[in-house]
C-alpha positions as CSV (number, residue, x, y, z in Angstrom):
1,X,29.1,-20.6,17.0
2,X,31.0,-19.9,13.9
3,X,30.8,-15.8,13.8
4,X,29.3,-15.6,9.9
5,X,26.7,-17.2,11.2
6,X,25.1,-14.5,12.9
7,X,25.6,-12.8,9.4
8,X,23.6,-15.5,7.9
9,X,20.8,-15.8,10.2
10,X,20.2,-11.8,9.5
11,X,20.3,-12.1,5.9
12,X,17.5,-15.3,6.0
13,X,15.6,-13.3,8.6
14,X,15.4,-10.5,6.3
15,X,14.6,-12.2,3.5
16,X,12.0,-14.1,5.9
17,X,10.6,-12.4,8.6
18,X,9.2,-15.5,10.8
19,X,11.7,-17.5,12.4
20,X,10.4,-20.8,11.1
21,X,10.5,-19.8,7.2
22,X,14.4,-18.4,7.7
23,X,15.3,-21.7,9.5
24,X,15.6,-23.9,6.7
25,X,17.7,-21.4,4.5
26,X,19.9,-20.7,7.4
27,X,20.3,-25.0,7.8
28,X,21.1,-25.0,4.1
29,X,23.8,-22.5,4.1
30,X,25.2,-23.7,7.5
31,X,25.6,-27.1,6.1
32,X,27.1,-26.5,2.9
33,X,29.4,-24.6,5.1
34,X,30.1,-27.4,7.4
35,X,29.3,-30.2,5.6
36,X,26.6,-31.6,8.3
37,X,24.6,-30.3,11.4
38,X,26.1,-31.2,14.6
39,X,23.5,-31.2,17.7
40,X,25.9,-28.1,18.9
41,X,25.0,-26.3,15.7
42,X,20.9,-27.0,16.0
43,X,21.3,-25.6,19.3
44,X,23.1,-22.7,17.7
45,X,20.6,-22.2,15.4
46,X,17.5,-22.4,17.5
47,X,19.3,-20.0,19.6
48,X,20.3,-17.7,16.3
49,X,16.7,-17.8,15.4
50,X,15.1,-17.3,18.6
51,X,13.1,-20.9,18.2
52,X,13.1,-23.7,20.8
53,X,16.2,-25.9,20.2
54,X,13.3,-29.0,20.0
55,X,11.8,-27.5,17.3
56,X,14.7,-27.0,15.0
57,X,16.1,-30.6,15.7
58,X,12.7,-31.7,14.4
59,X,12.4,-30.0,11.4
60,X,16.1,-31.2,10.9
61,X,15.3,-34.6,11.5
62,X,12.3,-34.8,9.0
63,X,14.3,-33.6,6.0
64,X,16.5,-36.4,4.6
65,X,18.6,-33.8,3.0
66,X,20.1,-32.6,6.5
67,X,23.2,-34.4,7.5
68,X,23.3,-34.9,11.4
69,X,26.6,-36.9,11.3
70,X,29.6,-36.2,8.9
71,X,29.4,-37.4,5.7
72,X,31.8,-38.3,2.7
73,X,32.6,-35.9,-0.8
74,X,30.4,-37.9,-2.7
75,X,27.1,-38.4,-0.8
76,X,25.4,-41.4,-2.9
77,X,21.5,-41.7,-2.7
78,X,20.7,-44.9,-4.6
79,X,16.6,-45.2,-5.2
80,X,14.7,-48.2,-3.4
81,X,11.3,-47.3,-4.5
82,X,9.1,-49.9,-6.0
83,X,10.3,-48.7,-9.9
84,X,13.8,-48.7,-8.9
85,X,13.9,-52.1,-7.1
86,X,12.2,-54.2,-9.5
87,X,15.1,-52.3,-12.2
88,X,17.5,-53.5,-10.3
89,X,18.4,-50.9,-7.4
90,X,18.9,-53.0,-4.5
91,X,21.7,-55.2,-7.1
92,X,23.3,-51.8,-7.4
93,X,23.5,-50.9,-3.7
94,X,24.7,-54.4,-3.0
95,X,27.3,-53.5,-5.6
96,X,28.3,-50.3,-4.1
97,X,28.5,-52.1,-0.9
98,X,30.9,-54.6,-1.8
99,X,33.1,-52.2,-4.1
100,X,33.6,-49.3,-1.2
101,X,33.4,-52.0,1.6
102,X,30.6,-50.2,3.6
103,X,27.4,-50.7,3.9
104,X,24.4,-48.1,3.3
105,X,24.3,-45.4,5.6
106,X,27.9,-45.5,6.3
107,X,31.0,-43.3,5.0
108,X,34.0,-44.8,3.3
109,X,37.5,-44.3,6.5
110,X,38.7,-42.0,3.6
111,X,35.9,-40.2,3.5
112,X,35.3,-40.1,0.2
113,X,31.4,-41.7,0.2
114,X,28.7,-41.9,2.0
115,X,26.5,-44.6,0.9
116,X,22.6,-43.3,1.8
117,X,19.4,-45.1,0.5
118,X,16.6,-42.8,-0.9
119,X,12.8,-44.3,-0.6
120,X,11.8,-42.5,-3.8
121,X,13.2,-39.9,-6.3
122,X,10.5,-39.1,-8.2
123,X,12.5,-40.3,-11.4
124,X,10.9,-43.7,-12.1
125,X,11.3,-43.1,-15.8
126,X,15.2,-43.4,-15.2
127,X,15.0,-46.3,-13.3
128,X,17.1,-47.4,-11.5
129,X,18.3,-44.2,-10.6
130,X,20.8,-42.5,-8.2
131,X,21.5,-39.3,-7.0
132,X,25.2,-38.6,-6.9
133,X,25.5,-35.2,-4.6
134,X,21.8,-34.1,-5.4
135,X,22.4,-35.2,-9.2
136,X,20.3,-37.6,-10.7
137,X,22.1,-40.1,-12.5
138,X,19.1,-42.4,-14.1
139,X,19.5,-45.9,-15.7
140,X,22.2,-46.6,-13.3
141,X,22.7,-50.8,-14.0
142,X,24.4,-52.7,-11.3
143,X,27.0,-53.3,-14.1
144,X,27.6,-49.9,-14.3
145,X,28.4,-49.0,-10.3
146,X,31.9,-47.8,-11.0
147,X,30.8,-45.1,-13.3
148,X,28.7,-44.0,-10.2
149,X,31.7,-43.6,-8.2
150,X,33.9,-42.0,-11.1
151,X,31.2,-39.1,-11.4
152,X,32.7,-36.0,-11.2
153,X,30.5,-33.8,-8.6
154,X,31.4,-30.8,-7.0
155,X,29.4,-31.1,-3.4
């Protein structure tokens, strides 16, 4: 357990009294830390927060936004909801597939990408959109995959 930590699980607690409320703030901050959320760090965490390790591996494993493995720079969520695929998403994964030679749910050896599907951004107006770390990049044409990966994103 990283020693800031401790730090931060005072300053969520304060902020939220109950355990559970300060747990996903504390995840947040952790992981943009770290990048992801190992099991050690749940268990960290649960212990940080006084909650049962169970619990806080569940709520981690709900959100989609929690990384429990490493993942690349650029994190790509590409839309497969029902908008998005008859737009053309699942030609614009396949593209992204072939051009970083991984398929979705995988990370580029580099680490560069990580390739993620998303079952619905809420942005079917845009479709077919894509999320390049949390930012929604909307009319995103298979044609138009290497813009995706030129996009300039801080993480």
């Amino acid at each position: 357990m990283k020693p800031e930590w401790k730090e931060w699980a005072q300053e969520a607690k304060a902020e939220f009294p109950k355990a559970n409320s300060a747990l996903l703030p504390l995840l947040h901050r952790i992981q943009r830390s770290e990048g992801w959320l190992s099991p050690e760090t749940l268990s960290d965490v649960a212990e940080l927060l006084e909650l049962s390790p169970q619990y806080v591996q569940s709520v981690a494993s709900f959100y989609s936004l929690y990384f429990k493995q490493p993942v690349g720079k650029k994190v790509i969520h590409v839309c497969v909801g029902l908008s998005c695929m008859l737009a053309g998403s699942d030609e614009l994964m396949h593209r992204l597939e072939h051009k970083l030679n991984i398929s979705q749910g995988q990370t580029t050896p580099d680490g560069e990408y990580t390739l993620l599907e998303a079952e619905c951004l809420a942005a079917c107006d845009l479709a077919p959109v894509a999320q390049v770390n949390l930012r929604y990049k909307g009319r995103v044409l298979p044609e138009n995959a290497d813009q995706l990966l030129n996009e300039e994103v801080s993480k």
